[in-house]
One Martini backbone bead per residue (centre of mass of N, CA, C, O) as a GRO file, in nm:
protein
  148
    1UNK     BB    1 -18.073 -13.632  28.166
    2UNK     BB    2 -17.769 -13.593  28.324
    3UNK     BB    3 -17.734 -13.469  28.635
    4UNK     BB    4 -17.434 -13.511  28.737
    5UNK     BB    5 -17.325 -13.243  28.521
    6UNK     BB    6 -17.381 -13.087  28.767
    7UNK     BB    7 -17.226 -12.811  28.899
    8UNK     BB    8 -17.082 -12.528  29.098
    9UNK     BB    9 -17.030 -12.414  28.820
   10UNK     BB   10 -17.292 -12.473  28.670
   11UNK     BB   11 -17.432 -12.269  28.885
   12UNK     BB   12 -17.262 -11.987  28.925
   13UNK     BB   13 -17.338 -11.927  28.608
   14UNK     BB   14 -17.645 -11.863  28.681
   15UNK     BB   15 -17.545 -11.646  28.864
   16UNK     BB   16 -17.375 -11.462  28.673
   17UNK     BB   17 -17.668 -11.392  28.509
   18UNK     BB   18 -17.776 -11.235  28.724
   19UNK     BB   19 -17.501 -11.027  28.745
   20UNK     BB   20 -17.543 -10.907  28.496
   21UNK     BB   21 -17.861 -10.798  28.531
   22UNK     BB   22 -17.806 -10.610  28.767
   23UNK     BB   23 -17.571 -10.450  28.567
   24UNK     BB   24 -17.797 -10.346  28.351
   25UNK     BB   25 -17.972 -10.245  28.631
   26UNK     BB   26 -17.779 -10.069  28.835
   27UNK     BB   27 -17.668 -10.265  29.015
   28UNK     BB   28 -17.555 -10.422  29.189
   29UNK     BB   29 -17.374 -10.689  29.139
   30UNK     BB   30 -17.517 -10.975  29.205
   31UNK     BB   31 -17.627 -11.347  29.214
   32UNK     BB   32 -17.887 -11.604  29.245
   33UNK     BB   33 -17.925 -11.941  29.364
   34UNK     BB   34 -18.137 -12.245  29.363
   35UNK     BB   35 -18.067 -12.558  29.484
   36UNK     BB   36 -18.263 -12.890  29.416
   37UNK     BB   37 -18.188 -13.179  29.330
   38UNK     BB   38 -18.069 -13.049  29.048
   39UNK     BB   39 -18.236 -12.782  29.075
   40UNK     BB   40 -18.368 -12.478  28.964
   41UNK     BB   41 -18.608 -12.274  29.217
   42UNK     BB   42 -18.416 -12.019  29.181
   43UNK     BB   43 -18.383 -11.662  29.098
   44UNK     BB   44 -18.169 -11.380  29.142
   45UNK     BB   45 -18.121 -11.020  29.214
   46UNK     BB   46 -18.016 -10.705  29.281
   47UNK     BB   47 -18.293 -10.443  29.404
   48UNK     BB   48 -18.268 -10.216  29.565
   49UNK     BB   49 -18.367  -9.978  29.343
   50UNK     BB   50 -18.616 -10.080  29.245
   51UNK     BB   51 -18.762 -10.113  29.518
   52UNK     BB   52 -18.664  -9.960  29.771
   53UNK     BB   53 -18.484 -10.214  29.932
   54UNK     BB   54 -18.260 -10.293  30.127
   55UNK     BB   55 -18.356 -10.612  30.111
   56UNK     BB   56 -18.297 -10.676  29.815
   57UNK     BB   57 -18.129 -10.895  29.759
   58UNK     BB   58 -18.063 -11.187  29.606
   59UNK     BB   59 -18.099 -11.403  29.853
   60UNK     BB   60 -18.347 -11.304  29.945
   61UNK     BB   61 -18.527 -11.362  29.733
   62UNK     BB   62 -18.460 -11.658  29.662
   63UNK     BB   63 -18.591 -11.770  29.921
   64UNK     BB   64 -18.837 -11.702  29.893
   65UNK     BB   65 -18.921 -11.833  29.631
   66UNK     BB   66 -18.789 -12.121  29.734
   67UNK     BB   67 -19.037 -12.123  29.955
   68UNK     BB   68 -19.291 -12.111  29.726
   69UNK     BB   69 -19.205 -12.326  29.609
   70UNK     BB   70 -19.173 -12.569  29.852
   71UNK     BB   71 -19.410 -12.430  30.075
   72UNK     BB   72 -19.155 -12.353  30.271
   73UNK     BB   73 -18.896 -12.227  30.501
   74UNK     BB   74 -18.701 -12.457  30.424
   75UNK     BB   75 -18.353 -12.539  30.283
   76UNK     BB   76 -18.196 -12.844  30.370
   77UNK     BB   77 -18.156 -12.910  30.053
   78UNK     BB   78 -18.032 -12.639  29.973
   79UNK     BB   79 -17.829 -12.468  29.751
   80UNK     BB   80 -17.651 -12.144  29.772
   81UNK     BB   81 -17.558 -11.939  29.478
   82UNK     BB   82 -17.346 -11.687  29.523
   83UNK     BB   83 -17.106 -11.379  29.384
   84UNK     BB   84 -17.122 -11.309  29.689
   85UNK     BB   85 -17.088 -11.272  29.988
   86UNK     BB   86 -17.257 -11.269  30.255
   87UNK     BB   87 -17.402 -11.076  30.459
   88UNK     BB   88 -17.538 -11.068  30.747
   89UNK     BB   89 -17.841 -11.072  30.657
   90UNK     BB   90 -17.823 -11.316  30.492
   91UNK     BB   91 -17.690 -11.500  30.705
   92UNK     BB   92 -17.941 -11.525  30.871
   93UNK     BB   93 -18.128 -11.629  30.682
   94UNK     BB   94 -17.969 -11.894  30.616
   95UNK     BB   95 -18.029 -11.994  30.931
   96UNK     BB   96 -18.340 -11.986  30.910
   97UNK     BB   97 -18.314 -12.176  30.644
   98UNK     BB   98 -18.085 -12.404  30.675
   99UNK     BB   99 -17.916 -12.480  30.472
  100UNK     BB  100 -17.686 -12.681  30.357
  101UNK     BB  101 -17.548 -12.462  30.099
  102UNK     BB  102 -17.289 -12.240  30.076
  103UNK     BB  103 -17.202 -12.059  29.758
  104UNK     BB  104 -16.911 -11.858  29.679
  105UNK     BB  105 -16.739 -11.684  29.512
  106UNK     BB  106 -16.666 -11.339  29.650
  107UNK     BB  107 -16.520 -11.212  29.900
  108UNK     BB  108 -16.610 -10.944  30.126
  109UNK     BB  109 -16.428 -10.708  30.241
  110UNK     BB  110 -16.615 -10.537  30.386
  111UNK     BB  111 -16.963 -10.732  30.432
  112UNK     BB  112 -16.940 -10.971  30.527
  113UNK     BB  113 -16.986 -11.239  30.746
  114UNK     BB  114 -16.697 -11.323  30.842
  115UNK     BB  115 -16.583 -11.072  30.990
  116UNK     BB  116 -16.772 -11.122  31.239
  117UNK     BB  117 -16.852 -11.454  31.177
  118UNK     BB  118 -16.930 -11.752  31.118
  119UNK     BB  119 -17.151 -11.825  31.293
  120UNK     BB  120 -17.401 -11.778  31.135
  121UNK     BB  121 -17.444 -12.016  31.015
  122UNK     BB  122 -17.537 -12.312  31.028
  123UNK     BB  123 -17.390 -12.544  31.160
  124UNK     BB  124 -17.488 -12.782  30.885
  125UNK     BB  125 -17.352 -12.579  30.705
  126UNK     BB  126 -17.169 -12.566  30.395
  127UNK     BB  127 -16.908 -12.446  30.274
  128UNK     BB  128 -16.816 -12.254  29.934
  129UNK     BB  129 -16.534 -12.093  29.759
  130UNK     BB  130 -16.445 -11.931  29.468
  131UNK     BB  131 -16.624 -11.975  29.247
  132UNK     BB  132 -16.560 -11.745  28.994
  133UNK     BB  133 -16.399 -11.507  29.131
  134UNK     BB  134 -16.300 -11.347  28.903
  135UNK     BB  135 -16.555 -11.278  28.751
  136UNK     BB  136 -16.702 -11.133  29.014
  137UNK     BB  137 -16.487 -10.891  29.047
  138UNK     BB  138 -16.470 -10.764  28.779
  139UNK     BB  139 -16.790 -10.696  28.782
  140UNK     BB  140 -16.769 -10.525  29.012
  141UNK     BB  141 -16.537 -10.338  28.943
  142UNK     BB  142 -16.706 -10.216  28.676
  143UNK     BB  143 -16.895 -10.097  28.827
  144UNK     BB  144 -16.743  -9.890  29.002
  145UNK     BB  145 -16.606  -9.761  28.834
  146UNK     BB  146 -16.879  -9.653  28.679
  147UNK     BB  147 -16.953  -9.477  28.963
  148UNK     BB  148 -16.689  -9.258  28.932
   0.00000   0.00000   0.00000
């Protein structure tokens, strides 16, 4: 198969239904992939409710996976696709696994790390957003108004 045929659309689209189990089992909707050389080594969804557990985000669960897949703590070959921008607590998390590249469909103006800085990520870390923001927006907005 050629690898080539993968972009951050097709692996948004994994993040997304990672965020879609997270909707049916009464979670945040988030979901969050991790690639490292066109290939999927890490797939997490928000469990903070599951676990009992405040950082059981989906990008946290991602990172230890995909260090685990790796056998090391650095992620500097892999890029995080996320479908909410990530929160401070997770954006420290990428700046210490120090991640090449941190994709995201939508901005968080609530929680986001940009509110507080951008320079929480990694200096050499490239940043890429919005890739299926509304899509990610809709599932967003659909679970919380079930929760009102």
């Amino acid at each position: 198969m050629d690898l080539s045929v993968f972009s951050d659309e097709y692996f948004m689209k994994q993040a997304m239904v990672e965020a879609q189990q997270a909707f049916e089992e009464d979670e945040v909707p988030v979901g969050a992939v991790i690639v490292c050389k066109n290939q999927i080594i890490a797939r997490a969804h928000n469990q903070t409710e599951q676990l009992t557990d405040v950082t059981a985000h989906a990008e946290m669960l991602a990172f230890t996976s995909a260090a685990n897949f790796l056998g090391g703590k650095f992620l500097n070959e892999c890029t995080l696709y996320v479908t909410l921008e990530p929160c401070c607590m997770c954006a420290g998390a990428a700046y210490w696994a120090r991640l090449k590249r941190v994709v995201f469909a939508s901005s968080d103006p609530k929680r986001g790390y940009s509110l507080i800085s951008l320079d929480m990520l990694h200096p050499k870390t490239e940043v890429s957003r919005g890739i299926l923001a509304e899509e990610s927006r809709q599932l967003l907005q659909s679970f919380f108004e079930k929760k009102r």
